[in-house]
N, C-alpha and C positions, 0 to 999 in steps of 0.2 A: 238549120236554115239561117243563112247571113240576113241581118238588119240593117242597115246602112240611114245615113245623117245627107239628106238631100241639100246641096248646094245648088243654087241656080246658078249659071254659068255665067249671068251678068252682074252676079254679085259684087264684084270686083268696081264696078262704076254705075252700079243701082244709085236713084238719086239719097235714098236712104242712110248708104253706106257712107257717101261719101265726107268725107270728112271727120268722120267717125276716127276716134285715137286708136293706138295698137294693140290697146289694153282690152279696150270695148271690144273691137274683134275679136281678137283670142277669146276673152268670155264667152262670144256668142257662138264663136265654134266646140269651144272645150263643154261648153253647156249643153249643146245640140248634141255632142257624142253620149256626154251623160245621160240626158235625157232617153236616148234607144239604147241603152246599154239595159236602163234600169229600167225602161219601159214605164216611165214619167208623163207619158204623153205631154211633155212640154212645160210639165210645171218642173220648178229650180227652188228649193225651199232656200230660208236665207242663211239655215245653218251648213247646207249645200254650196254657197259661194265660195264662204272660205276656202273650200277645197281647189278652187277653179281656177281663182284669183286673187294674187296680193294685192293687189285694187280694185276689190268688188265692188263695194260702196259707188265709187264714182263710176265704176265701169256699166254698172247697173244700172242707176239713174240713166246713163248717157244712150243705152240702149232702149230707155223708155221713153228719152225726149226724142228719139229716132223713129220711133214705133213699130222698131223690132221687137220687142217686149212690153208686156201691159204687166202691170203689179195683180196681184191676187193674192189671197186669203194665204198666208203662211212665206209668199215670195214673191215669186215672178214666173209668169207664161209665155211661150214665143206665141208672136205672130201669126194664126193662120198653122197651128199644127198641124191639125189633120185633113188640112187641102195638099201638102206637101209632104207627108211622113206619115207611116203607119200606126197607126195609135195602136194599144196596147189588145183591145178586143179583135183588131183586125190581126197581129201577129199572131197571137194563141189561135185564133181559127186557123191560121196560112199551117201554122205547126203541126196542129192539129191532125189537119187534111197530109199533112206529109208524112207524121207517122203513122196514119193510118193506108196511105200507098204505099208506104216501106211495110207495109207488113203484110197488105194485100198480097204484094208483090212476093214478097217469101212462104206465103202460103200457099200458092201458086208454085212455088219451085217444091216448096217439102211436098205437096200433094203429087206432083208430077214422081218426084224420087222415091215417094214408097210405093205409087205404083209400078217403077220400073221404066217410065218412058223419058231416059237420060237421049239426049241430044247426040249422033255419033253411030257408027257401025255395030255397037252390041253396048249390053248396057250391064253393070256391075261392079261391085268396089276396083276391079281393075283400070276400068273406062272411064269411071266418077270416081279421083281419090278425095275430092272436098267430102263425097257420100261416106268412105270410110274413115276419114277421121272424123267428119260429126255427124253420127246416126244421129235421126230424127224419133227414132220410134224403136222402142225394146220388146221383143217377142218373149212369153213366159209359156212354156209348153204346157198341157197337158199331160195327164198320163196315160191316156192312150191313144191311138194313132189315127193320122187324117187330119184334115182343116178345116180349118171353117170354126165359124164358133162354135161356144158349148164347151162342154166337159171333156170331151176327146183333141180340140183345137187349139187355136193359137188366141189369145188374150191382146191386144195392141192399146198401148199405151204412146201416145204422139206427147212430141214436146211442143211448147208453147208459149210465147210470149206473158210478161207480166198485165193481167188485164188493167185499162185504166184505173177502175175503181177499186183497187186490189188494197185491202185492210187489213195486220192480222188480226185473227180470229179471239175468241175472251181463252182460249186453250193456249195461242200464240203469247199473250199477252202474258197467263200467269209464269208460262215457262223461263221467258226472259225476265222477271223476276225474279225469279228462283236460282235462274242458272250466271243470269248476267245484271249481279247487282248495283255496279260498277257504272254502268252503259246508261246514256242519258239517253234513256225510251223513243222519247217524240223526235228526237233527232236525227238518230240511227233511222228510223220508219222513212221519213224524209229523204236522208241519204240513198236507201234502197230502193225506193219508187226512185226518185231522178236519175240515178244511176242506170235503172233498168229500163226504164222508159227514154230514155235518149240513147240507150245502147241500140246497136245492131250486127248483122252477122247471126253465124248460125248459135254462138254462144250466149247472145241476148233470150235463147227461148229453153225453158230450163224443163225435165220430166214432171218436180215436186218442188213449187215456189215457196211451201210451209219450209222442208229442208233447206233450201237458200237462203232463205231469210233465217232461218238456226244459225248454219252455218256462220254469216256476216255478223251478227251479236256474237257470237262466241269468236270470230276472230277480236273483233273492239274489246271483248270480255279479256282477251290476252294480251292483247297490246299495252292496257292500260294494267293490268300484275305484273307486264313486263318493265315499264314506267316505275313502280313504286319503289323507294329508297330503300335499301338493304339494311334490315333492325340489328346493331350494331352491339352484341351480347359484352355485355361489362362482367369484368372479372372482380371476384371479391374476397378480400379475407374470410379466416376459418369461424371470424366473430360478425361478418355479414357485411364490414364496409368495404367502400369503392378500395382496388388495387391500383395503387400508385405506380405502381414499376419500383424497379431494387432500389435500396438506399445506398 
């Protein structure tokens, strides 16, 4: 979901602005971008400036003697942030509400496709090939015949989205340990929830999220043996020292 940095459209000859240097402006735009980038709600810290402006110092003040910006505890605040921009508790609800219709939404199409009611004259991996290349649900027979569940039936296992509050488990936790000692823990976990969680499509909703999350440590677990310098076997004489190469 886009965030955007609200400009009033009389910004340009607002009594505020005018007269304001080029410096001041650029600050107060390149700082507004920052601020909804990082979800700041409008605070600028002062070690923040440097980044914005080779003439922060003045360019700051002048936006305070303007009173587009008021000083506060660690920097500087705009003006009237959240009458104009989305502050930070309102974007994570809008998000929120949007991955959760994106998902509504696809549970709705996967329910409709394992029951067979595809959109179209007949319905089958011929008529849906997005259905045959991503089954939603794996069928594991029984051994004897007929449907339905039970012991003679069909088993159904649905794929499924990463839940929000998805952790791994003290099982998860000792394996990558064990397996991937290598892999900065709390990182990789991070990496996999945001990843998962802002993916979509039929490939965002996995059978077995424990195997995924294996998998993803054990690829980082490779990456980084694939990284490490190649140990360099020295040659030595028959009495133990370093080989020089011929005299």
């Amino acid at each position: 979901m886009p965030v955007t940095f609200h400009v009033d459209p009389d910004f340009y000859d607002h009594p505020k602005c005018i007269g304001l240097s080029d410096a001041a402006v650029a600050l107060w735009v390149r700082a507004g971008s920052y601020s909804v980038a990082k979800l700041t709600d409008g605070l600028i810290t002062v070690a923040t400036l440097a980044l914005l402006s080779r003439d922060a110092d003045a360019a700051a003040d002048e936006l305070v003697r303007a009173g587009l910006w008021r000083r506060a505890r660690g920097g500087f605040r705009f003006h009237q942030w959240g009458e104009r921009n989305l502050t930070r508790a309102a974007v994570s609800k809008k998000r929120k509400a949007w991955r959760d219709e994106k998902r509504n939404a696809k549970d709705k199409s996967d329910t409709r496709r394992s029951e067979g009611k595809f959109s179209g004259p007949e319905s089958g991996p011929e008529s849906d090939p997005e259905s045959a290349r991503n089954p939603v649900r794996i069928l594991t027979h029984g051994s004897g015949s007929g449907s339905g569940s039970g012991s003679g039936g069909e088993t159904r296992k649905r794929a499924h989205r990463l839940p929000d509050d998805w952790q791994p488990d003290d099982g998860l936790i000792a394996w990558a340990a064990a397996k991937c000692p290598d892999v900065n823990y709390d990182r990789a976990v991070e990496r996999f929830r945001n990843f998962w969680h802002s993916s979509s499509g039929s490939s965002a909703s996995k059978l077995d999220w424990r195997k995924a999350f294996q998998n993803w440590m054990l690829k980082d677990q490779t990456d980084l043996e694939a990284k490490r310098p190649a140990k360099v076997q020295r040659l030595r004489t028959s009495d133990g020292r370093p080989f020089l190469g011929p005299l």
